[in-house]
N, C-alpha and C positions, 0 to 999 in steps of 0.2 A: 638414247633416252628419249620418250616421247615427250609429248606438250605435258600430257595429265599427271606425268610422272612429276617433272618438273614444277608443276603449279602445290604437288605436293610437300615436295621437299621446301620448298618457298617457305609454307603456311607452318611445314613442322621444324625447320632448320636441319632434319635427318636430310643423310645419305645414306639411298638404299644401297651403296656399294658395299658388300661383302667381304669385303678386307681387314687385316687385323685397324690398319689404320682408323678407318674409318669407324670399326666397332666404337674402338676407343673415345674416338671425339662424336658418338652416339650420347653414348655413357653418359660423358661430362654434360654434355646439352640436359636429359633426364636429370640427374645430379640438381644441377642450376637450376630447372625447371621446379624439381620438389620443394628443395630449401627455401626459394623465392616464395613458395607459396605463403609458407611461415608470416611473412612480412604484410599480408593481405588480413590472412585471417587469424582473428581472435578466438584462441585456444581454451576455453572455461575448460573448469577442475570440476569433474563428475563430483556429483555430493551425493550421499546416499540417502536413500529412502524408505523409510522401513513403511512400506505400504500395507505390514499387517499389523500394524499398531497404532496405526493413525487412532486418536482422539475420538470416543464414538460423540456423537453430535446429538444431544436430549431435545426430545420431541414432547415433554412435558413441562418446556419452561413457562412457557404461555399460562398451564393451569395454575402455575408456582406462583406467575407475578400476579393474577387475579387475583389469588389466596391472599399475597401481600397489601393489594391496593384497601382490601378487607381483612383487615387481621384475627379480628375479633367478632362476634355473633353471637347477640343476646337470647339467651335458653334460661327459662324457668327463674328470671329474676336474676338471671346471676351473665355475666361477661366468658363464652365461653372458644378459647382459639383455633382457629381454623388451621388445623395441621393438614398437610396434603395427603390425601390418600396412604395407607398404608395395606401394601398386596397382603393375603391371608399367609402366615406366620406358620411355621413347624412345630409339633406336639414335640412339647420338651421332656427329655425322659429324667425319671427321678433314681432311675437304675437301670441295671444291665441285666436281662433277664434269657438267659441262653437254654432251651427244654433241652435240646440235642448236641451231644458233638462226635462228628463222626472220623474216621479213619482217610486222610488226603488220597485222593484218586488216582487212581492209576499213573505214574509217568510225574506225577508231579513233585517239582525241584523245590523242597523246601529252602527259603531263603537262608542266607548264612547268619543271620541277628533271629535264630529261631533257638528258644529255653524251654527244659521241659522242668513238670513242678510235680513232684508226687503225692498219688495222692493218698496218703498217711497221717495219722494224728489229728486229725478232725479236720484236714484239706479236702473241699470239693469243691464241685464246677462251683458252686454260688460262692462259695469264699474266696475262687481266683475272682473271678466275676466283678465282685463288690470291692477288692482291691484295685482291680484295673480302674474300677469307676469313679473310686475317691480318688485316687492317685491323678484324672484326669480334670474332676472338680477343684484337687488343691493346686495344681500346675495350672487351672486356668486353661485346660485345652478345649476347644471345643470339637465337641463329639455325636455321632451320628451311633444309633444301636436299630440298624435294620430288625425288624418283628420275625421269629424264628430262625436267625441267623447268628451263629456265632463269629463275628465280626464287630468290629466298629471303626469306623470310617474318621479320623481324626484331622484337627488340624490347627498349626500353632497362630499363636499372635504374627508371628514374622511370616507364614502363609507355608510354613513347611507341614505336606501332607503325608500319611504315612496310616497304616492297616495294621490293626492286632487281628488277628483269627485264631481260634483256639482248635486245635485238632486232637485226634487219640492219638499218645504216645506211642513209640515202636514199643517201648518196654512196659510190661504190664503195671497197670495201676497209675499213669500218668498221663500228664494233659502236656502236650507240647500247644507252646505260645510262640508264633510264626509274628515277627515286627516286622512289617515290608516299608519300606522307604516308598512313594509315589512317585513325590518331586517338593524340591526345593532345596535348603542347604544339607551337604553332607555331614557336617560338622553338629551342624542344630540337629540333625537326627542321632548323629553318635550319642548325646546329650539326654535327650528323648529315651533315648536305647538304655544307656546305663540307669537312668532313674529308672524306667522299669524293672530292669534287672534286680536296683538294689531292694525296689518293694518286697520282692518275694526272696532275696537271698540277707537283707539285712533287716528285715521285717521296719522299715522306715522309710515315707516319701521324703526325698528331699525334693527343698525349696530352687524355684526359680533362681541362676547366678544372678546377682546385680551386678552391673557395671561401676565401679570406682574413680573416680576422679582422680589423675595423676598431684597430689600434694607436692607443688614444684621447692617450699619451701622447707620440705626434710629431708629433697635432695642437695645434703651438703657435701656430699663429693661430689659435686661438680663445680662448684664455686665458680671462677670466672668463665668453667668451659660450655654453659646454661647458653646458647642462641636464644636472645628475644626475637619476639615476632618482628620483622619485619614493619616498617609503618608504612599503615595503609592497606597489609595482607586483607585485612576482614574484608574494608571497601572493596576491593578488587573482587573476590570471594562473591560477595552481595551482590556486584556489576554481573559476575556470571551467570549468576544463579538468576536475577532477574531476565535475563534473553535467553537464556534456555526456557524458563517457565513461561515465558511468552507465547513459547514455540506452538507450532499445530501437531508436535510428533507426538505420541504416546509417551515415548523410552527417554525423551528428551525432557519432558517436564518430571516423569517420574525419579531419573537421577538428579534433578534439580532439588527436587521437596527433601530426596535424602541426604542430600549437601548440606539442605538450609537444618533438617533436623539435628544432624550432628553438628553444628554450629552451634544451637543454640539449647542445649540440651542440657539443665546444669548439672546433673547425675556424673556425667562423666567429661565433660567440656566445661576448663576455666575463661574462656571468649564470651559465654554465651549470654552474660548481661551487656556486655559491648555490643553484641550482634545482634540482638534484642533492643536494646536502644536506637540503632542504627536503623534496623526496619523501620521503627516507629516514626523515626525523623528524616532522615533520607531518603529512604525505600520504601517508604509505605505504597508504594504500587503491588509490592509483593504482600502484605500484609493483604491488602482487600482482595489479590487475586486467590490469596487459602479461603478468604470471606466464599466469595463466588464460590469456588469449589466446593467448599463444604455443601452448601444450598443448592447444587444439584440435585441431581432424582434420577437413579438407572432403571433405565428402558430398557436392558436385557432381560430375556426367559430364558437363557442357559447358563443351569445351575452351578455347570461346569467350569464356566467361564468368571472369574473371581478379576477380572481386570480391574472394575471400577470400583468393589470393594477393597482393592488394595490400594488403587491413589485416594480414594475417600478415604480410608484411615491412615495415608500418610497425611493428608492435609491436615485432620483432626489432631494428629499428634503436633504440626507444626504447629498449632495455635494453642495445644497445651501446654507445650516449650513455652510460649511467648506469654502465657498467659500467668504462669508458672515465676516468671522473672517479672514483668511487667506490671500484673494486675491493681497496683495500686499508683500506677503512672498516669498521670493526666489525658496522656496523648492516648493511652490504651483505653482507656475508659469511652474517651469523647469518641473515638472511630470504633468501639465497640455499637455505643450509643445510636451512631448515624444508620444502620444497621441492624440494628437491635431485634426490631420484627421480625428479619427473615431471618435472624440467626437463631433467635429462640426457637423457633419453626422448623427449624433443621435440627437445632439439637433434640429437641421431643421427640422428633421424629425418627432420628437414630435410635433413640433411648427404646419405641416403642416396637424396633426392631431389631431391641435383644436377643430372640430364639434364633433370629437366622443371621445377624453380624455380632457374637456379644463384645467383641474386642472393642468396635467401633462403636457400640451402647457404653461402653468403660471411659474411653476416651470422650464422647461428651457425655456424658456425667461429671467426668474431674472439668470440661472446659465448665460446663455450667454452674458447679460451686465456683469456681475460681472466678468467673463474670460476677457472680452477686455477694459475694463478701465484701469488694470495694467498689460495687453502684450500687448508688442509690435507686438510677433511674433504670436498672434491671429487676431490683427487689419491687421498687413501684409495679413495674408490668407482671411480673410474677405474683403477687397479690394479686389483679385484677383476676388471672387464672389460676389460680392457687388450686384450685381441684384437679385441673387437665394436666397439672405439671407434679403435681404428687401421687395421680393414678397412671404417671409411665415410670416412677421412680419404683409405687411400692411394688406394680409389679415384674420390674430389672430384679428387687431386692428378691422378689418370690424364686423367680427364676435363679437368680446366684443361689439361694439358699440350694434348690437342686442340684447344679451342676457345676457353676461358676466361679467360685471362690473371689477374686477382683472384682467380679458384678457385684458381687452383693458387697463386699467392703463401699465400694466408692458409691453405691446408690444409698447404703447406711449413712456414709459421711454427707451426700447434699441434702439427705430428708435431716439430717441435724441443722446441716445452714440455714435450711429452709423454717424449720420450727424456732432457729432463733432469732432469723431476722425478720420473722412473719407476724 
């Protein structure tokens, strides 16, 4: 064995001997060598990163707080508010107007939620047409009718997207109606799917389901076997919901807002004056951070891309919730109050982007009747602009009357609040 061999073996505790023996007490030397590492170093738990969903970061808040520092801007004698910008809006249609429908092209798999309608008895294109169209005005869908295309491009409150086309039937004298699902729940499309069905096979639209409240008081077979909540469930519940919403992830603040909504939702959740109450005095961190979100402003140009119109109308809905239980509570009033400006400014501003969000035109609307039924100091600043704020409502109402059926209810009911507290 040489020197250099030797200085080796020193440095590694190996023996190059070749023997079973010595393999063996190799081994163990490696063994002791790995596990010892363990002891050195600190081991972190990979966390995951949805790095296509990160938070997009608005490059128009600057113009937003300037609009705030100035809320108001005197025009022709009268106080008139400075709402931010609003990009040019979509020609609303007031029907579905199809010249052509042709025969599907060669190879093409029509989908399996595909009905054909004959056409007999005074049935034509324009009468399917104009059922399809009320059918999507009284469910509240909103709908897109491309100019010479027999299509329309739909899509629900909950963001499920989905395609009528209308084709020539195999069989003489009929229009096959192709329902393609895009994306989003299966279930909500099954939904979708049958209402239209029953348009045209039971010549009636039905209504949007409402969700029901479980009445725990006329379940009396259960008598003592009813589990109460937990005490403390909600706080805990609220704990979470606030550090996820904190969070910098997309998906993490988004299942946060749907948490706090089904919390506090009184439609169908007995919690949600508790959890309502509880933001307002404990959590009010979550309460201003829906504030902030609402008064955003998206800096997307793809159309495609409905990211931030779906956390803006989950925030809008959590502050309907709250506002819904709340609005005649001290603490909801005073922290409306401190805020006031830029909230108004955001809800107008929704309102006056009915054609292209009318979901989230619905929801503030209902926030903004329910602000000034119980302030005073909302009705105050809505008189000073009492024109700016009844020329985004009548024309929500113009629009519902087109297409909307909810738009136009809930813009009908704050132009009444408006005329009685005005």
């Amino acid at each position: 064995m040489n020197t250099r061999q030797t200085e080796k073996e020193a440095k590694t505790g190996e023996n190059n001997d070749d023997s079973p023996d010595n393999r063996n007490t190799n081994k163990k030397i490696m063994d002791e060598r790995f596990f010892s590492s363990f002891s050195h170093t600190k081991i972190e738990e990979a966390q995951p990163v949805f790095t296509s969903m990160m938070t997009k970061t608005q490059n128009k808040e600057e113009v937003v707080n300037q609009n705030i520092d100035r809320p108001y801007s005197p025009k022709d004698g009268k106080q008139r508010l400075l709402v931010p910008d609003v990009p040019q809006m979509p020609i609303v249609a007031h029907e579905w107007y199809v010249a052509l429908v042709l025969q599907p092209s060669y190879g093409y798999r029509m989908a399996r939620t595909t009905f054909s309608v004959s056409l007999t008895d005074g049935t034509t294109v324009e009468t399917i047409t104009e059922k399809i169209f009320n059918s999507n005005k009284e469910r509240s869908i909103h709908a897109e009718y491309p100019d010479d295309e027999a299509l329309a491009k739909c899509k629900t409150r909950s963001f499920l997207k989905f395609h009528i086309r209308l084709f020539q039937g195999s069989e003489k004298d009929t229009v096959a109606i192709e329902v393609q699902r895009r994306s989003g729940c299966s279930l909500a499309f099954k939904e979708e799917y049958q209402a239209l069905l029953q348009v045209f096979k039971g010549d009636s639209i039905p209504q949007v389901p409402m969700r029901k409240k479980l009445d725990l008081s006329k379940l009396n077979c259960l008598e003592k076997d009813l589990i109460p909540l937990p005490e403390g469930a909600i706080e805990d519940s609220l704990e979470i919901s606030l550090k996820h919403l904190s969070s910098d992830m997309y998906d993490a603040r988004m299942f946060a807002l749907e948490d706090l909504i089904a919390s506090t939702d009184s439609e169908s959740c007995d919690i949600s004056p508790k959890a309502c109450q509880l933001i307002l005095s404990k959590y009010i961190d979550i309460f201003l951070i829906v504030i902030d979100l609402i008064c955003k402003i998206e800096d997307a140009d793809d159309d495609e891309d409905d990211s931030f119109e779906r956390f803006h109308c989950l925030a809008l809905t959590l502050l309907r919730n709250i506002s819904l239980n709340s609005s005649t509570d001290e603490k909801f009033i005073a922290f409306v109050s401190l805020s006031q400006d830029k909230l108004l400014q955001s809800l107008i501003r929704d309102i006056k982007m009915a054609p292209k969000y009318p979901w989230n035109a619905c929801l503030a609307t209902k926030c903004l009747s329910q602000i000034c039924v119980n302030s005073p100091q909302a009705v105050s600043r809505i008189t000073e602009v009492e024109d700016t704020v009844r020329e985004a409502l009548v024309d929500a109402k113009k629009m519902g009357e087109k297409c909307h059926q909810s738009l136009e209810q809930e813009s009908n009911i704050a132009l009444g609040i408006m005329n009685a507290a005005l």
